[in-house]
Every structure is written in structure tokens, then in C-alpha cells.
N, CA and C atoms as an extended XYZ file, in Angstrom:
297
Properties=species:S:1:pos:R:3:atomname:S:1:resname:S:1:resid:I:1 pbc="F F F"
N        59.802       10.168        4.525 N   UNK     1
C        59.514        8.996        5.323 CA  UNK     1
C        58.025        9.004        5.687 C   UNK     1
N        56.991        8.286        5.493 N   UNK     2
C        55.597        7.915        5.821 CA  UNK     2
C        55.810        6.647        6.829 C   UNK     2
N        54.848        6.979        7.969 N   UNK     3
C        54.937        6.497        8.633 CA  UNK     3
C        53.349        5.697        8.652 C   UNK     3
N        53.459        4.509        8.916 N   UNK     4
C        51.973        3.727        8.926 CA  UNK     4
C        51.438        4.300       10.448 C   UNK     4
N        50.030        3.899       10.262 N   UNK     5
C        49.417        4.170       11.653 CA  UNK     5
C        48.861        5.368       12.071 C   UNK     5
N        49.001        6.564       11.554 N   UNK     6
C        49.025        7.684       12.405 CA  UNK     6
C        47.361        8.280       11.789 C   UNK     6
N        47.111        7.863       10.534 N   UNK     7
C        45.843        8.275       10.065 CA  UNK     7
C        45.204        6.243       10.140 C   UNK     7
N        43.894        6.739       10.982 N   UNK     8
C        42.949        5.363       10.972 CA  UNK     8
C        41.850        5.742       10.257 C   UNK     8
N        41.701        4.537        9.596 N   UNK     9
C        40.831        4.891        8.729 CA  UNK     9
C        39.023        4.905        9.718 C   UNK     9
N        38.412        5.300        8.994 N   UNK    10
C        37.442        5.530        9.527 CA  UNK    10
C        35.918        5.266        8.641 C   UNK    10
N        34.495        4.444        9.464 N   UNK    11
C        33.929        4.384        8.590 CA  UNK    11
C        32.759        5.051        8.202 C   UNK    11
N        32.562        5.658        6.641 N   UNK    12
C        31.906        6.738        6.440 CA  UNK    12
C        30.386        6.786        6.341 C   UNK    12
N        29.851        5.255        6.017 N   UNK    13
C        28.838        5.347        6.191 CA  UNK    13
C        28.303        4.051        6.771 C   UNK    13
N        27.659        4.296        8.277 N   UNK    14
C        27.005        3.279        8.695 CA  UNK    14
C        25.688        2.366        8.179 C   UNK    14
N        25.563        1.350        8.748 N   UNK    15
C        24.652        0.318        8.048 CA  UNK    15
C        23.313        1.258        8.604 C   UNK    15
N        22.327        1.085        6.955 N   UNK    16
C        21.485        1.518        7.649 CA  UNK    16
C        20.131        0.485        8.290 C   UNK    16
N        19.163        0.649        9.518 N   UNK    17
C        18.081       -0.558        9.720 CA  UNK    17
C        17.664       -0.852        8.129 C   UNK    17
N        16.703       -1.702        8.472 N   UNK    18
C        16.316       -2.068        7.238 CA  UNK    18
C        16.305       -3.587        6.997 C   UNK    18
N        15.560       -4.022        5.903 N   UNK    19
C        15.566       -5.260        4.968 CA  UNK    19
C        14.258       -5.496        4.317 C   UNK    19
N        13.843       -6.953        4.715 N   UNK    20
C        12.102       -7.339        3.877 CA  UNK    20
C        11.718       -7.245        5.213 C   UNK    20
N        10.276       -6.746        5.510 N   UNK    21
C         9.502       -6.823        6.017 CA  UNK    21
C         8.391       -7.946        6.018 C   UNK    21
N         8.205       -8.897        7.097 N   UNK    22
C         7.139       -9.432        7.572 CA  UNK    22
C         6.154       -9.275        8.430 C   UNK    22
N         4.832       -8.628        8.683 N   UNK    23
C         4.481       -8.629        9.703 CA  UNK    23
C         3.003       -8.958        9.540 C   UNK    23
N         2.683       -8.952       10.412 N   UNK    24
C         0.699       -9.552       10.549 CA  UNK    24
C         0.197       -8.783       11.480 C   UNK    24
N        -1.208       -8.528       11.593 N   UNK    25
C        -2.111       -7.683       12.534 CA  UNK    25
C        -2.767       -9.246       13.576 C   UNK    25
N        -2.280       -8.709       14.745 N   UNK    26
C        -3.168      -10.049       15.750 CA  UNK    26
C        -4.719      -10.151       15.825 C   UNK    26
N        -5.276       -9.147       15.324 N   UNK    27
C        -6.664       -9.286       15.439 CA  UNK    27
C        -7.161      -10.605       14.260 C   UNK    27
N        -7.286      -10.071       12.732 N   UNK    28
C        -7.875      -10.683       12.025 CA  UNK    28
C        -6.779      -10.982       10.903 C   UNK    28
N        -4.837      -11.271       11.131 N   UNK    29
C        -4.077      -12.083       10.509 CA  UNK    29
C        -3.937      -10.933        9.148 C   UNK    29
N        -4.317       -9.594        8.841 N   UNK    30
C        -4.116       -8.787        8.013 CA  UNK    30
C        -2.240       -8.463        8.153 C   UNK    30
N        -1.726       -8.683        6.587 N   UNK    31
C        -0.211       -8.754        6.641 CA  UNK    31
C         0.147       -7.401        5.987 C   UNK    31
N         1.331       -7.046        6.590 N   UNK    32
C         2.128       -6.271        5.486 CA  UNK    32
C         3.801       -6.637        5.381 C   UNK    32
N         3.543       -6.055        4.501 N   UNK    33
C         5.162       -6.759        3.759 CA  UNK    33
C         5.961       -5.962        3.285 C   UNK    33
N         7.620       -5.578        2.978 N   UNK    34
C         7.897       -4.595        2.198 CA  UNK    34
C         9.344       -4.851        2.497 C   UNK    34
N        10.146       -4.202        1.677 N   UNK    35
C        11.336       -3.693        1.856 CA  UNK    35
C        11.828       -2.399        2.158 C   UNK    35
N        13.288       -2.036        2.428 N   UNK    36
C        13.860       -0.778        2.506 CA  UNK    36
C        14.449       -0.781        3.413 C   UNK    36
N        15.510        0.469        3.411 N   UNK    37
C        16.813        0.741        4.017 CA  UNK    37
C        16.417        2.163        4.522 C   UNK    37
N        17.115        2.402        5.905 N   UNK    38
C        17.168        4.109        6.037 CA  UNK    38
C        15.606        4.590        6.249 C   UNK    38
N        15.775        5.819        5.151 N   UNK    39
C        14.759        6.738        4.674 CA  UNK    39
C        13.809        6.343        4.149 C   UNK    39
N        13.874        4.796        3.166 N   UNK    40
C        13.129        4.436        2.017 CA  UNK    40
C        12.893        3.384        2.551 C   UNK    40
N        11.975        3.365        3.378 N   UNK    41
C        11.131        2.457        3.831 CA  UNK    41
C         9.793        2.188        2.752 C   UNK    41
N         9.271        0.961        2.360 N   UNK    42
C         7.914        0.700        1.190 CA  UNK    42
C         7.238       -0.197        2.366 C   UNK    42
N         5.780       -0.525        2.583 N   UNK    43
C         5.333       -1.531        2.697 CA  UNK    43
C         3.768       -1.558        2.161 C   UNK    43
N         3.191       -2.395        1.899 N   UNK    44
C         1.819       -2.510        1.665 CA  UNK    44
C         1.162       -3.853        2.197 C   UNK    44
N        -0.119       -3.324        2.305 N   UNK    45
C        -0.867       -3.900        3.289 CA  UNK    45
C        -2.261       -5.057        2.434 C   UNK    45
N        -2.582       -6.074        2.899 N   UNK    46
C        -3.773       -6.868        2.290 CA  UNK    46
C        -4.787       -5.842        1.633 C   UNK    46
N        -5.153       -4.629        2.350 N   UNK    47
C        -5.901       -4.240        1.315 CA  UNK    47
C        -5.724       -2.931        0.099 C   UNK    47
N        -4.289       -3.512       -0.309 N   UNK    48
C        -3.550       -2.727       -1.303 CA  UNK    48
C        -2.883       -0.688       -1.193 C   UNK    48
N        -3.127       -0.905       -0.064 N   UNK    49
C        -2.526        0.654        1.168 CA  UNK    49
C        -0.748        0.664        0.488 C   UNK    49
N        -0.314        1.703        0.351 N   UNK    50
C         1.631        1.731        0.429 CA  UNK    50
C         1.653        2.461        1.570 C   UNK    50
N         2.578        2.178        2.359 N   UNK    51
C         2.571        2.636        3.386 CA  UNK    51
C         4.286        2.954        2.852 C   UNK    51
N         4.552        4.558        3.440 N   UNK    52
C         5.907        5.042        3.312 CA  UNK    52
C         6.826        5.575        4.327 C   UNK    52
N         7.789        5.246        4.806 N   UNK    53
C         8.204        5.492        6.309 CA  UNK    53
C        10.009        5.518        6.293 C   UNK    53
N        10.081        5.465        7.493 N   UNK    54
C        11.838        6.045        7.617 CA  UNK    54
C        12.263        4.981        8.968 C   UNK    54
N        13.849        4.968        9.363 N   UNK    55
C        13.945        4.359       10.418 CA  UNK    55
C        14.875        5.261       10.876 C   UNK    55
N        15.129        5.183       12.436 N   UNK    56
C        15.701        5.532       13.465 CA  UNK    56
C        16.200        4.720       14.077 C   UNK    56
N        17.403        5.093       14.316 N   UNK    57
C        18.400        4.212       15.460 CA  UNK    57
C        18.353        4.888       16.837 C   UNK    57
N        17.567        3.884       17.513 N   UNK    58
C        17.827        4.572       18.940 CA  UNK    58
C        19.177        4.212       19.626 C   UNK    58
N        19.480        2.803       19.966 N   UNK    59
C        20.330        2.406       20.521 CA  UNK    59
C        21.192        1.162       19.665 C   UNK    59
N        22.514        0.459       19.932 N   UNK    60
C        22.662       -0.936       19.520 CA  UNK    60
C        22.135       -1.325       18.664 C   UNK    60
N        20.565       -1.752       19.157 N   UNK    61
C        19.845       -2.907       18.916 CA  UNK    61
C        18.262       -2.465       18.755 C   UNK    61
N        18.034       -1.383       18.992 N   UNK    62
C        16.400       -1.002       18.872 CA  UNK    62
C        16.560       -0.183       17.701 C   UNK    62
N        15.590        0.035       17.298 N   UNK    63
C        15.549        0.867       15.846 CA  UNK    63
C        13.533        1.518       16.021 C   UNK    63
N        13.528        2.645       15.782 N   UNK    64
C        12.174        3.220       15.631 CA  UNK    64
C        11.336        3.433       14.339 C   UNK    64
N        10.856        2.519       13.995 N   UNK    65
C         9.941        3.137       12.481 CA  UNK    65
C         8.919        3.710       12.473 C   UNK    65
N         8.573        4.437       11.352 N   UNK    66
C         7.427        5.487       11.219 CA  UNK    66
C         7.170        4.859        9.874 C   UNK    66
N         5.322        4.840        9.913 N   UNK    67
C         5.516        4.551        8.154 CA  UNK    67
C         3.951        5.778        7.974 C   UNK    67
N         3.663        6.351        7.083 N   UNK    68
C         2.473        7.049        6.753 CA  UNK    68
C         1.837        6.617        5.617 C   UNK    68
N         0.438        6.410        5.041 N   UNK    69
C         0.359        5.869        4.168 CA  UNK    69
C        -0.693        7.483        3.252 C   UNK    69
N        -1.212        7.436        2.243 N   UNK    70
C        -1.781        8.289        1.488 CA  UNK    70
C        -2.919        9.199        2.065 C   UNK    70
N        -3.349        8.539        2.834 N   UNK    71
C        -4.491        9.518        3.690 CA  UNK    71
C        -4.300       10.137        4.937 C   UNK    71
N        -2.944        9.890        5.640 N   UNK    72
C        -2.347       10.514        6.719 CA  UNK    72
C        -2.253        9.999        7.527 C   UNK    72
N        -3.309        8.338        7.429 N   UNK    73
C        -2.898        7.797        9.185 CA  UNK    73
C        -1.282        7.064        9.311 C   UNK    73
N        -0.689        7.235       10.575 N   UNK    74
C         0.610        6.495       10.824 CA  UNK    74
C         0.659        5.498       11.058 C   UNK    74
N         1.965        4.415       11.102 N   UNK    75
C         1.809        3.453       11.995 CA  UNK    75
C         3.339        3.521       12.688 C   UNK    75
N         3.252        3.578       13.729 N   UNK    76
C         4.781        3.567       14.601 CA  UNK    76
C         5.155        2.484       15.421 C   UNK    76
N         6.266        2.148       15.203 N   UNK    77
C         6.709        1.344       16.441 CA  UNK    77
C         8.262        0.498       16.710 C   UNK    77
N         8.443       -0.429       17.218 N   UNK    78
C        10.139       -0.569       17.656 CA  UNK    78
C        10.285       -1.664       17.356 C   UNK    78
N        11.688       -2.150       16.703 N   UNK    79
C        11.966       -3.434       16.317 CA  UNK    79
C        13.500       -3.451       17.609 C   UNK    79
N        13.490       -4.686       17.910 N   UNK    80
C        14.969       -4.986       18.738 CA  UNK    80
C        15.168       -6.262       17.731 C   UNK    80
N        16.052       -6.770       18.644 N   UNK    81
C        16.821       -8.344       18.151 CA  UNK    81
C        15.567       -9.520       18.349 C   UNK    81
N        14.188       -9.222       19.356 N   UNK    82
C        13.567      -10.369       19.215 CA  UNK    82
C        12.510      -10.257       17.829 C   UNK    82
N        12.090       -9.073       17.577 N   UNK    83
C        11.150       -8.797       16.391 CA  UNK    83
C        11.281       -7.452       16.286 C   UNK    83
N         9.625       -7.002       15.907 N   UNK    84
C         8.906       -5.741       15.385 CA  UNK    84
C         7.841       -5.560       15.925 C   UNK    84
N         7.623       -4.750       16.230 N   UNK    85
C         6.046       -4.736       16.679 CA  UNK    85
C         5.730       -3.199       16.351 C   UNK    85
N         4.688       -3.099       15.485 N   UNK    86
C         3.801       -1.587       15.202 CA  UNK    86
C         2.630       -1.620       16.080 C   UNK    86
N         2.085       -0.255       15.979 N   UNK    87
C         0.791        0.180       16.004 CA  UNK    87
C         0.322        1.350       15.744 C   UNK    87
N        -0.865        1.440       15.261 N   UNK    88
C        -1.635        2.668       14.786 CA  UNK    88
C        -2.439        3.391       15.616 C   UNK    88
N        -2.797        4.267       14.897 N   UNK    89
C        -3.676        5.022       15.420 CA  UNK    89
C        -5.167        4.291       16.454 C   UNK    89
N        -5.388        3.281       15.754 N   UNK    90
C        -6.853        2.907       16.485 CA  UNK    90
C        -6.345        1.982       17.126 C   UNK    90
N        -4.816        1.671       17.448 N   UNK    91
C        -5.227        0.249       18.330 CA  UNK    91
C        -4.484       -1.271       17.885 C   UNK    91
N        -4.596       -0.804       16.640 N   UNK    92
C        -4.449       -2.305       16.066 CA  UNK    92
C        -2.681       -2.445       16.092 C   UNK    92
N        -2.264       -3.627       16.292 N   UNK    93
C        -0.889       -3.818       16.488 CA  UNK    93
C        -0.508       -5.041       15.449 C   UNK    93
N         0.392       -4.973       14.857 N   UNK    94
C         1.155       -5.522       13.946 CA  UNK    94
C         2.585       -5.993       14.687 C   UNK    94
N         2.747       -7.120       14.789 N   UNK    95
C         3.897       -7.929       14.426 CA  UNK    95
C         4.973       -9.137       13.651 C   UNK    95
N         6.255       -8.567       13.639 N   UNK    96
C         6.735       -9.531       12.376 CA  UNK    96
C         8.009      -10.103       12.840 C   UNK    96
N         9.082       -9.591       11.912 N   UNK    97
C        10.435       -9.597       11.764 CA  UNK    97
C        11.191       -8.979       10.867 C   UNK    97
N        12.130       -8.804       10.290 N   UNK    98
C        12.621       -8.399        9.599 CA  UNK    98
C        13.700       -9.345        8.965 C   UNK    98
N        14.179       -9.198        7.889 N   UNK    99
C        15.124      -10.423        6.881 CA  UNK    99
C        16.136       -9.458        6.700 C   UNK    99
């Protein structure tokens, strides 16, 4: 006799952040753009930079990205439900959205 119910299924792998990237620098409108899920974060920048990075789930609805590009500088910062917003090392802040 099997009885339904007693094993729930369960799910094995959660969604990871992620999608296309939109974002712009407020100073002088410099964009970057990119895709990726998880770990495999891509983006590149107007003046042909790849920038390579990962995401973090903090809570719900916030998510933490890191991206590094070939010469070591970072850019970090937090996306919720209204956008994205980065920034780097010197200052400069980037915001977008995500698709």
C-alpha cells in the first residue's frame, strides 16, 4: 500500500539573480550592458572593458553584485525591485535595471 503525501517534493535548485543588464554612469551617460545568471555574470563597458562578476542573494528582493574587470578594479553594488545601482572604486556610480 503507498500512501500519497508523506514525501513532498522539494525544490532543488533555486532561481538564480540575473538577466540583461542595463545600466549608465550619471556623470558623463557611459553604459554597460551584459547578461548572466548566478556566478556568470558578463558585462562590458563603452570603452570596450569585460567586466566579470557573481551575484548574491541577500534577502527576498535585494541581490549583491560584484563584477572585476582585467586590471583588478571592482565595481559593487545592490539591485532591489526598484533598480541597480553600482559603484567603484573612484566614485563613479552606475545605474540601470535588469530584464
Amino acid at each position: 500500500m503507498i500512501q500519497r503525501g508523506i514525501f513532498k517534493r522539494r525544490k532543488v535548485h533555486s532561481k538564480m539573480p540575473g538577466g540583461f543588464f542595463n545600466l549608465e554612469e550619471e556623470a558623463n551617460s557611459t553604459r554597460l550592458y551584459g547578461f548572466g545568471h548566478g556566478d556568470h555574470l558578463r558585462l562590458r563597458d563603452g570603452f570596450g572593458n569585460v567586466w566579470r562578476g557573481s551575484a548574491e542573494k541577500i534577502s527576498d528582493e535585494a541581490v549583491r553584485y560584484t563584477f572585476r574587470d582585467a586590471n583588478g578594479r571592482t565595481i559593487t553594488g545592490v539591485s532591489d525591485s526598484f533598480g541597480l545601482v553600482l559603484r567603484d572604486g573612484r566614485g563613479k556610480t552606475w545605474r540601470g535595471f535588469i530584464d
